[in-house]
N, C-alpha and C positions, 0 to 999 in steps of 0.2 A: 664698462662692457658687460661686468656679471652682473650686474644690476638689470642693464639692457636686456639683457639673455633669462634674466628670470621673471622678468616684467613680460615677456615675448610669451613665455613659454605659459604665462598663465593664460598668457591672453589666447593661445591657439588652443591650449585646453577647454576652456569657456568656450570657446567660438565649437568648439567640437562636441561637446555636453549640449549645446544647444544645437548644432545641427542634429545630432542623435534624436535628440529629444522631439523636436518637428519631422525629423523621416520617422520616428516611429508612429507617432503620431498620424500623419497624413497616409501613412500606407495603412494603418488603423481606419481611417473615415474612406479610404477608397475602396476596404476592404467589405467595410458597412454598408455604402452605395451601391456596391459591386452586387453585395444580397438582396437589395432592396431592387433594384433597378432589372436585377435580372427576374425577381421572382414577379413584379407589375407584368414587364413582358409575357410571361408564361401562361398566370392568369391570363391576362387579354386575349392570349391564343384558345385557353379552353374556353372560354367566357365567351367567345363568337361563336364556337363551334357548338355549346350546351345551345346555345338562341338558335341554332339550326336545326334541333333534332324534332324529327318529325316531319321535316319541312317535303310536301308531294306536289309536284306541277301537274297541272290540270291543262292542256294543249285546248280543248273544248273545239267549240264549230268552224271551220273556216273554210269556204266556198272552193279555192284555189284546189285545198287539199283532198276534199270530196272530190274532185274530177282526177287525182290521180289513180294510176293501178291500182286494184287492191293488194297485192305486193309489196310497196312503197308508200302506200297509203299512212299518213302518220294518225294512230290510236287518240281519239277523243282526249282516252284518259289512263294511267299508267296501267300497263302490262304486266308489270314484272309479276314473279309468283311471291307472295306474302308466305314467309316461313315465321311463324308464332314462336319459335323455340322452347314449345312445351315441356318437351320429352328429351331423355337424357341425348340422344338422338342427333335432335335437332338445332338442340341447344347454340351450335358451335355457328350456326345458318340463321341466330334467331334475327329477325329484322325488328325489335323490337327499338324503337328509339333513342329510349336509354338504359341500360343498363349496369348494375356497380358490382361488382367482385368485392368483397371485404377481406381484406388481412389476405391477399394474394400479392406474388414476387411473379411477374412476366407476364406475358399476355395470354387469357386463360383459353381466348378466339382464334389464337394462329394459324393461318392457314399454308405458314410454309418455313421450310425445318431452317431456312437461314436463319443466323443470328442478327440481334438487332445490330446497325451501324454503331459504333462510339471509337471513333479513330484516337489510339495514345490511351485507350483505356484497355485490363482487360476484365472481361466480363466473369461472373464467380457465378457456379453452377449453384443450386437450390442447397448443398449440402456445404458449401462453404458461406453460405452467406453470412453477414458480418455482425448479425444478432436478431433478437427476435422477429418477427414478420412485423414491417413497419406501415404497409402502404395499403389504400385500394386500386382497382380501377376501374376505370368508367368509360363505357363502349355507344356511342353515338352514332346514331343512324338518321341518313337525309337524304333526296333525291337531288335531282339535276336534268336539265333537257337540252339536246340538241336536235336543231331542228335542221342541221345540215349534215346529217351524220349518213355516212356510204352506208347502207344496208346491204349495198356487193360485196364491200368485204368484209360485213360480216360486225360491222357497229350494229348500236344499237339509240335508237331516240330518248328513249328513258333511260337513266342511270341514277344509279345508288353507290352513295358511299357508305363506307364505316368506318371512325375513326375511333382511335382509342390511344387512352393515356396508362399507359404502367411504368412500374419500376423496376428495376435492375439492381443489382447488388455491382459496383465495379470497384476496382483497386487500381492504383496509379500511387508510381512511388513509393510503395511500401502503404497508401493512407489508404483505408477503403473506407467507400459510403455507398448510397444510394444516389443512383442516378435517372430523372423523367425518360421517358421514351415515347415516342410518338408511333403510331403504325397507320398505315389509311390503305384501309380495302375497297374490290372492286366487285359489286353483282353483276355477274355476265351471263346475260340471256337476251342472245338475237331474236328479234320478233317473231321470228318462225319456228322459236322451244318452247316448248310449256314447263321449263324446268333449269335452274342455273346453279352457281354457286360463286362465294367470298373468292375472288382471289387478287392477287399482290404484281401478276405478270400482264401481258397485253391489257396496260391500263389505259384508256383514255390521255395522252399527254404524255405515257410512261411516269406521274406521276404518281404511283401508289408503291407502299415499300413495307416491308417487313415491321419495320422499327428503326427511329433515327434517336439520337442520343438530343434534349433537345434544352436540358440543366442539368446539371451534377451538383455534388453537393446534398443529397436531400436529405434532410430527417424523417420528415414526415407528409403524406398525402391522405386526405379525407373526403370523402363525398358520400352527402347523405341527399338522399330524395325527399319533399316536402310536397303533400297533397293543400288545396286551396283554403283548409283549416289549420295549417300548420300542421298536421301529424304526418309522420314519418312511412312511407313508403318504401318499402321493400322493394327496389327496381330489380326484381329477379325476373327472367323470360317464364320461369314456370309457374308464374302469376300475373302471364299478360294481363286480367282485368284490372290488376290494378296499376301497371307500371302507364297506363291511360290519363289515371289521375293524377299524375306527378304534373305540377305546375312550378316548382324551382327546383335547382338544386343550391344545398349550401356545400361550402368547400373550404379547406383550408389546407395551406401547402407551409411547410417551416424548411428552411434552407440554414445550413448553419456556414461561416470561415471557410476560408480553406487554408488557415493556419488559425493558430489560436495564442500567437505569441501577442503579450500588452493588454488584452483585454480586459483579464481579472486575475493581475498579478497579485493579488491579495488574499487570492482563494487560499483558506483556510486546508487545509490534511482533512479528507473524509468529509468535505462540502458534498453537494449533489445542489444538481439543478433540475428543472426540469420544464417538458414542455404540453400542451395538454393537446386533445387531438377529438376529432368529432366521432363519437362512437366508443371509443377506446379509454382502457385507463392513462392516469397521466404517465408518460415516458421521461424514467430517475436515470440522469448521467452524473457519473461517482468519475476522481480519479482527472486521469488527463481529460477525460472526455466532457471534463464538466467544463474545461477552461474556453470552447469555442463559444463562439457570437451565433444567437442564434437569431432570428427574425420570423415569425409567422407571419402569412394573410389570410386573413377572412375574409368570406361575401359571399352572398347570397344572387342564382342567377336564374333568372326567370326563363321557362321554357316555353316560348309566343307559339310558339307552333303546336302544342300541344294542350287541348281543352275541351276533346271527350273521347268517345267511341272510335278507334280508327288516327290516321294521321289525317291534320289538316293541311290544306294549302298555301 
């Protein structure tokens, strides 16, 4: 019987050294998939929205629409008022297609004092944030037509959106990181104003918001603008001519764990790691910080809508 009992006990030992060893493991590769799987999604999201920017409908000639009121009559061709955002001014109004913020925390465009969405998280003001300014952001402009839209109350045919990606400082649990945000604004100018502005409220569908929380986790966001010779463009509004010429943008997004146990149990006292970032020098994690998993994407995304003077169609 002690024989039995100690033949048993090795054997449940083993069997439990080896389950250990596969959960840790496997919550290791789910944890890795988790980074990779969630940051493809993200990408995808900005990568259809950059292939949109610029994009303007042209309604053009059509017989039906010529015989109605001039009232109701739907415009040839877009209305809206084109705000350049030259001037410090203006800036906030630019309708400029794209444009990038560098080494900025929030959205620099807001056009309303709510806070961004991120339910279970809470968000850290500009003075607690949880180390140097890590992220850009990038503010995309695009139109939209309906051609059944109530002009009684007060819709409008042509519509523009502005979407933008920034970051957030958040804390949950005690861990803090950076977290994406999404925002999508609304130009609102009924046919009958020669004058409108960005807002978040009475959106088409009620869907436009402030900022929704849309990955956590981030280390790092990059976007650089690229003219049709490869040199780097400065997407600022107050150099409309040349945010014209921007034909891609590159980007690159790094998401690290959200724990960091198993990874680099080997790490040496006083290691560092580190990650590189477009624009920026390379960012040194010393300490606990160097034990997470991190993962970068890169790519390059072409702006189809944009190739001169003006936005095309």
């Amino acid at each position: 019987m002690l024989i039995g009992i100690v033949v048993s006990s090795i054997l449940i030992a083993a069997m439990y050294t080896t389950y250990s060893v596969i959960n840790n493991t496997y919550s290791r590769v789910t944890d890795v998939a988790g980074i990779s799987k969630s940051g493809r999604d993200i990408v995808s999201m900005i990568m259809r929205d950059v292939r949109m920017a610029g994009f303007k409908y042209y309604y053009g000639y059509n017989a039906e629409n010529e015989a109605r009121p001039l009232n109701i009559k739907i415009p040839k061709t877009d209305y809206l008022e084109f705000v350049a955002g030259d001037t410090a001014a203006t800036e906030r109004d630019s309708h400029a297609p794209v444009v990038i913020y560098r080494n900025t925390i929030g959205d620099a465009t807001a056009v309303s004092t709510e806070e961004p969405i991120a339910p279970g998280y809470e968000i850290l003001d500009t003075a607690e944030k949880i180390n140097n300014v890590c992220c850009d952001q990038i503010h995309i402009v695009f139109g939209d037509f309906d051609a059944n839209a109530d002009i009684g109350a007060g819709e409008q045919y042509y519509k523009k959106y502005k979407i933008s990606y920034f970051a957030r400082a958040l804390r949950k649990d005690g861990d803090e990181f950076y977290g994406v945000f999404r925002s999508k604004k609304y130009w609102r100018q009924p046919l009958d104003e020669d004058t409108g502005s960005w807002v978040v409220d009475n959106c088409p569908g009620s869907d436009c918001y402030s900022g929704e929380l849309v990955r956590e986790y981030l280390t790092d966001m990059s976007f650089v603008a690229m003219d049709k010779f490869g040199r780097v463009v400065e997407a600022n509004p107050k150099d409309p001519d040349k945010i014209y010429d921007i034909r891609s943008v590159d980007m690159t997004l790094t998401f690290r764990s959200a724990t960091k146990a198993g990874f680099f149990k080997n790490l040496k006292q006083g290691t560092s790691r580190q990650i590189l970032s477009l624009g920026r020098e390379a960012e040194q994690f010393t300490g606990e910080d160097a034990a997470y998993k991190r993962d970068s994407i890169f790519l390059t995304v072409h702006t189809r809508n944009l190739g001169g003077i003006g936005m095309a169609n």
